[in-house]
ROKOL-958142 format. One record per residue (C-alpha): residue number from 1; x, y, z. Coordinates in steps of 0.05 Angstrom, whole numbers, m for minus. Each point is the difference from the previous one (the first is absolute). Example, Ala and Ser with C-alpha at 12.3 -4.5 7.8 and 13.67 -1.06 7.14 Angstrom:
[tormar 1; [246; m90; 156]]
[tormar 2; [27; 69; m13]]
END
This chain:
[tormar 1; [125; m94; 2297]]
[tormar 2; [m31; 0; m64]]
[tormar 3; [m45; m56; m36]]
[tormar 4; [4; m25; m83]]
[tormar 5; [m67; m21; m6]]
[tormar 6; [m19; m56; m62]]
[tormar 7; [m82; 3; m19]]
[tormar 8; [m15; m61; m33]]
[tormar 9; [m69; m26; m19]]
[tormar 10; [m62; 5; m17]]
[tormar 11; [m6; 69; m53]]
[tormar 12; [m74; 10; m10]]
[tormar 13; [m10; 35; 64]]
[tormar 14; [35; 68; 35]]
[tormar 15; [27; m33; 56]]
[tormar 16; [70; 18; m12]]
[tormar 17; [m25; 71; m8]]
[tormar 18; [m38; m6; 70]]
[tormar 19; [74; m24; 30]]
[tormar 20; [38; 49; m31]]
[tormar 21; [m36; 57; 25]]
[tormar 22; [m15; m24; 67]]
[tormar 23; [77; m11; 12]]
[tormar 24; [10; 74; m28]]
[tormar 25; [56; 26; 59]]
[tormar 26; [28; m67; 9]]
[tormar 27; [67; m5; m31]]
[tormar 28; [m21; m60; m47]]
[tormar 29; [21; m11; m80]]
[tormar 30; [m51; m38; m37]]
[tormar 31; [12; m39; m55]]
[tormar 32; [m49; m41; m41]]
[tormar 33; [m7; m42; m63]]
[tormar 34; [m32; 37; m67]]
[tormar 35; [m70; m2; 20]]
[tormar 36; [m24; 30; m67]]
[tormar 37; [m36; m73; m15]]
[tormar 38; [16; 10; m88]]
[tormar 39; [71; 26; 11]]
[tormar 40; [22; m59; 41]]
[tormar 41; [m37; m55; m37]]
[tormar 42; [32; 32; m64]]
[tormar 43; [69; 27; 15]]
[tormar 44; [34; m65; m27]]
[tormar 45; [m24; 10; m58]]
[tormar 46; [0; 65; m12]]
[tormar 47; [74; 12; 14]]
[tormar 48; [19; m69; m27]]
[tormar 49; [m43; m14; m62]]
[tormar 50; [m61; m35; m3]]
[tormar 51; [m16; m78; m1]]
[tormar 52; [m58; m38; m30]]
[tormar 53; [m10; m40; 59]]
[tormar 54; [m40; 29; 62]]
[tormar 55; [50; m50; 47]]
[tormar 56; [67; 43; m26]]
[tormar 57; [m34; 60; 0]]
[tormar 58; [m23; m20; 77]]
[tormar 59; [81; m20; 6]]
[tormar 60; [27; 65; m24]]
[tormar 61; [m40; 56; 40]]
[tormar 62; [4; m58; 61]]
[tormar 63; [82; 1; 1]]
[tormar 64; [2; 84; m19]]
[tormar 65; [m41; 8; 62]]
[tormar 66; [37; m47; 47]]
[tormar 67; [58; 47; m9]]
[tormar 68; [m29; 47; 36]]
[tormar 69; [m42; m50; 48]]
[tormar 70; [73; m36; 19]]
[tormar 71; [34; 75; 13]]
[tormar 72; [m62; 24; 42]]
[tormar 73; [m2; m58; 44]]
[tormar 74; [80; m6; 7]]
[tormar 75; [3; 73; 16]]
[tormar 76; [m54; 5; 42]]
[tormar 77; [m4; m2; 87]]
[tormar 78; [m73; m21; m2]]
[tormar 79; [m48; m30; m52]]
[tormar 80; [m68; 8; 5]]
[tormar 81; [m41; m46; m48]]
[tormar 82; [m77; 11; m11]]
[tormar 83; [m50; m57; m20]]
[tormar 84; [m66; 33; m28]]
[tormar 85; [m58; m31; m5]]
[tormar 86; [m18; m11; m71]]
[tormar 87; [61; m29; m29]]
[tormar 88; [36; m47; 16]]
[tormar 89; [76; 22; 0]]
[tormar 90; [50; m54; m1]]
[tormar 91; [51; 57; m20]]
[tormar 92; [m9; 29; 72]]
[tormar 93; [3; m76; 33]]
[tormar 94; [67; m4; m44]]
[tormar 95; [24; 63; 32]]
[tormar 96; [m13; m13; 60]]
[tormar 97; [39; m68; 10]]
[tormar 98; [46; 37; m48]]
[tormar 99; [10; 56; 58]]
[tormar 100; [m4; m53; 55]]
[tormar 101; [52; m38; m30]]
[tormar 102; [45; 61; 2]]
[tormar 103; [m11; 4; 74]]
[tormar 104; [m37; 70; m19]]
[tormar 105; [m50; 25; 56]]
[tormar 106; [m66; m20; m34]]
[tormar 107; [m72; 34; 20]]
[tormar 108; [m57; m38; m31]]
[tormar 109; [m63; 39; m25]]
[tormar 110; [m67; m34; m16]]
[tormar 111; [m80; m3; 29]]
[tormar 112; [m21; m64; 37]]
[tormar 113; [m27; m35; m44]]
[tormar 114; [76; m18; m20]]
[tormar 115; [22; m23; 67]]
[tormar 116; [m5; m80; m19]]
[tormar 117; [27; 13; m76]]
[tormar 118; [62; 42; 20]]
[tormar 119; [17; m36; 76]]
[tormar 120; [65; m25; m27]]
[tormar 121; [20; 70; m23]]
[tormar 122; [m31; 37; 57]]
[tormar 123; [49; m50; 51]]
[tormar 124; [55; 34; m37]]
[tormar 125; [m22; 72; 15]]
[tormar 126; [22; 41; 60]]
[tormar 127; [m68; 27; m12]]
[tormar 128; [m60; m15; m25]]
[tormar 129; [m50; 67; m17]]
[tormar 130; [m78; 0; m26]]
[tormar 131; [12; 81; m7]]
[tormar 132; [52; 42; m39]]
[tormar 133; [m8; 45; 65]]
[tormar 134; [25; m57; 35]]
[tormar 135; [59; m3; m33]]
[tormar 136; [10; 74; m3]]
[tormar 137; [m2; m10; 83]]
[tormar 138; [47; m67; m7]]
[tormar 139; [54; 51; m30]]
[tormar 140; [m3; 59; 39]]
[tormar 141; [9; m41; 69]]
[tormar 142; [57; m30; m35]]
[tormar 143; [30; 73; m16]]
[tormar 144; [m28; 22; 62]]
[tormar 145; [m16; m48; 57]]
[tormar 146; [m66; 41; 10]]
[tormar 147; [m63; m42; 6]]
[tormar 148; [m64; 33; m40]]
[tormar 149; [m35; 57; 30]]
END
């Protein structure tokens, strides 16, 4: 049994890196959105002209992208969606009820200090981790059914 595997979140930190490579041997596809921060705020533009008005310019790049959001999440077994601690990503809150709504499995990714903000999208997760290592250990019991260790 293999896994597709949808990183969404948070992309200042490596943390889909660290899951990536700690999953190396697992049969696991991961898929992501463009985390190159310029290319996604400007793709709307860029392949559809350019608008005077930061809201349409926002509108563009924000429909390009969920093209590829919408197929990632449809096609994928298990989402995993990370909550950093600087930003605050309603994106990753939308793609999470987004992926809940689709009945997707949905593991939840975020520190402590999150645990009040994000308890209604935590209740919706078959799994809530603090650690990308936690998740990489989430998926290979799945694939598996060995415990860590």
């Amino acid at each position: 049994m293999g896994l597709n595997v949808y990183l969404s979140g948070e992309i200042h930190t490596d943390w889909r890196e660290q899951i990536i490579d700690g999953a190396q041997g697992l049969d696991i596809t991961f898929n992501s959105p463009v985390t190159d921060h310029d290319a996604s705020d400007d793709c709307g533009v860029a392949i559809l002209g350019e608008e005077a008005n930061k809201y349409w310019h926002d509108h563009k790049g924000a429909m390009v992208n969920a093209i590829r959001t919408r197929k990632g999440i449809a096609d994928a077994d298990v989402v995993v969606v990370r909550f950093g601690e600087k930003y605050k990503q309603w994106n990753a809150a939308f793609d999470a009820g987004y992926a809940a709504a689709l009945g997707k499995s949905l593991i939840v990714l975020h520190g402590p200090d999150h645990q009040h903000a994000l308890k209604e999208v935590d209740a919706a997760a078959l799994a809530v981790a603090e650690q990308p290592s936690q998740v990489v250990e989430v998926l290979r019991y799945v694939l598996t059914g060995k415990l860590p260790g």
